[in-house]
C-alpha positions in Angstrom: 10.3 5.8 -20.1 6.9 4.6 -19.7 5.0 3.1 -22.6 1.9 4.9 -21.1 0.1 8.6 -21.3 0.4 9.3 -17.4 -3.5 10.0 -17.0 -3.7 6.3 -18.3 -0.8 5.2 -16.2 -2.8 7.5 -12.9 -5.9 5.2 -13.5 -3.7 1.7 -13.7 -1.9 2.6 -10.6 -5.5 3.3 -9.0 -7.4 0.3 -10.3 -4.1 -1.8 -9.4 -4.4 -0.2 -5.7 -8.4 -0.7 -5.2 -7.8 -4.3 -5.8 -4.9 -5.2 -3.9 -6.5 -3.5 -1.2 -9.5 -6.0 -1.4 -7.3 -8.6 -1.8 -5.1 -7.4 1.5 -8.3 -7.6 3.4 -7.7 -11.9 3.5 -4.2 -11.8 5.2 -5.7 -8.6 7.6 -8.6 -10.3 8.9 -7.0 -13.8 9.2 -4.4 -12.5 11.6 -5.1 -11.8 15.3 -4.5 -8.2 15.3 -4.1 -7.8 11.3 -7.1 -5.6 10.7 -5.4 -3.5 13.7 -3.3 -1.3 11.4 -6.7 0.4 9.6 -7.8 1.3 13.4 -5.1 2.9 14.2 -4.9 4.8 11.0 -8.4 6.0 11.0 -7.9 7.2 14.9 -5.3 9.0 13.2 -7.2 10.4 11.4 -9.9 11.3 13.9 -7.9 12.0 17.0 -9.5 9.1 18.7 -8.5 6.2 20.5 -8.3 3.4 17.8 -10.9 0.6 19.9 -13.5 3.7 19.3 -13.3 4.0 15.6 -15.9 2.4 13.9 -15.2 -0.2 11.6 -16.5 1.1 8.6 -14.7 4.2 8.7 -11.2 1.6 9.4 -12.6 -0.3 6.2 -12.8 2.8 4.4 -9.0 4.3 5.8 -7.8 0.5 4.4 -9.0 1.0 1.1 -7.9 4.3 0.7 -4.4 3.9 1.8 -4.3 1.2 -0.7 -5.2 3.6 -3.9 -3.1 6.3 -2.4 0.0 3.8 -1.6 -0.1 2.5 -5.8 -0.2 6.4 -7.1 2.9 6.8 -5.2 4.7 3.6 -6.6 2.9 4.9 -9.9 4.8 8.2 -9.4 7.5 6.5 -8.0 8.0 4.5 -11.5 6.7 7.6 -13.6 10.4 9.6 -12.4 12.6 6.6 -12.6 11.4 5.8 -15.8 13.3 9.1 -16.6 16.9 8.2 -15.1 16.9 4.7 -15.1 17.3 2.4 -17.4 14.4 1.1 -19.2 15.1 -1.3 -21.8 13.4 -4.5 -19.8 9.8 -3.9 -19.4 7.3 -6.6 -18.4 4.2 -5.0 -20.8 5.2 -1.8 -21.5 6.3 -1.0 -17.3 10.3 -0.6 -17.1 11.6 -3.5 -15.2 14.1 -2.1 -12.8 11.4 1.5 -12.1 8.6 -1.1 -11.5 10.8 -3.3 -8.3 12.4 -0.1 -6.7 8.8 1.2 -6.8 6.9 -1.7 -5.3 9.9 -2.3 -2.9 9.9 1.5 -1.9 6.8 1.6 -1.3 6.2 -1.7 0.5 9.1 -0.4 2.9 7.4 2.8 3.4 3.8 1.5 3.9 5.5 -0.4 6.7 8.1 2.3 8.4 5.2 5.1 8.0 3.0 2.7 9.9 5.3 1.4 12.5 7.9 4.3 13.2 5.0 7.5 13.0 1.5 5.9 13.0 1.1 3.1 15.8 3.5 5.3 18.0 1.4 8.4 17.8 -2.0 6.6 17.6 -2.0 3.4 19.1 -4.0 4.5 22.0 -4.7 1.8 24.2 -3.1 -0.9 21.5 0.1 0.1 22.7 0.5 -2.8 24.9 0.5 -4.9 21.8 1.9 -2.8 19.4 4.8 -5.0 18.9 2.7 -7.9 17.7 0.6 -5.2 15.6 3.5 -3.8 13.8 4.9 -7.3 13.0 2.1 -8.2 11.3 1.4 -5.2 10.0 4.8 -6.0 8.2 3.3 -9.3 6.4 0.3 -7.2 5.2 2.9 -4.7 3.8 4.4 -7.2 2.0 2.0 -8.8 0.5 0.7 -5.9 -0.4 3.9 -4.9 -2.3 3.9 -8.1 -3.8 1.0 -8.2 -5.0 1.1 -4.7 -6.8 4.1 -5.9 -7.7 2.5 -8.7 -9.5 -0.7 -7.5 -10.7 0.3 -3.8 -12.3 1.7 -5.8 -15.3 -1.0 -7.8 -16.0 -3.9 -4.9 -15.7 -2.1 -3.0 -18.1 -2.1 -5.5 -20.9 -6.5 -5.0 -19.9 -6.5 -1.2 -20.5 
């Protein structure tokens, strides 16, 4: 079980998210079509062809997506806290919970994105959705990774 109220463990998974987020932005805007992903999520979003969304409003999808995607690995590890075992914990975050969760949701991020999002919103990046999607796959995981990484530490701050 968690060592954590869950409002507490809420605001980790959302601090955790905001920041891996910002720190995603250096791998998606050093690859060629890496920032394509938050276009194509914000057209989405918009019902418009993903070259005319503004890039503040793909900015803002990014960032968003990132918050939302760590409260579902929070609530991923909140309910396998409950049925799995728990007696590792790296600071007070069950061990086995916390990898399923961050490798759940890494895999998700990524399928979401590349089986229902580029395919339905792509727009005129579907000519290069292949290349899109496969980087869109080194984002995911670093992203994972990352959250991965850094959950354990910020709780130890809070």
């Amino acid at each position: 079980m968690l060592e954590f109220p869950l409002s507490q463990w809420a605001f980790v998974c959302a601090v955790a998210g905001a920041f891996v987020g910002l720190l995603v932005n250096i791998p998606m805007v050093t690859q060629d079509e890496g920032y394509l992903p938050a276009y194509v999520a914000a057209a989405g979003l918009t019902r418009a062809d993903p070259t005319s969304v503004s890039r503040p409003l793909a900015v803002l999808v990014h960032h968003v997506t990132a918050v939302v995607a760590a409260l579902l690995y929070g609530a991923v590890v909140a309910v396998l806290s409950f049925v799995l075992p728990t007696a590792i914990s790296l600071n007070g975050v069950p061990l086995l919970p916390h990898v399923i969760g961050a490798a759940g949701v890494t895999a998700f991020v990524y399928f979401f994105f590349a089986r229902i999002a580029m395919p339905r919103f792509g727009g005129s990046l579907q000519d290069r959705a292949d290349e899109i999607v496969r980087q869109w796959a080194l984002t995911a995981f670093i992203f994972g990774t990352a959250l991965a990484l850094f959950v354990p530490v910020l709780v130890t701050q809070i």
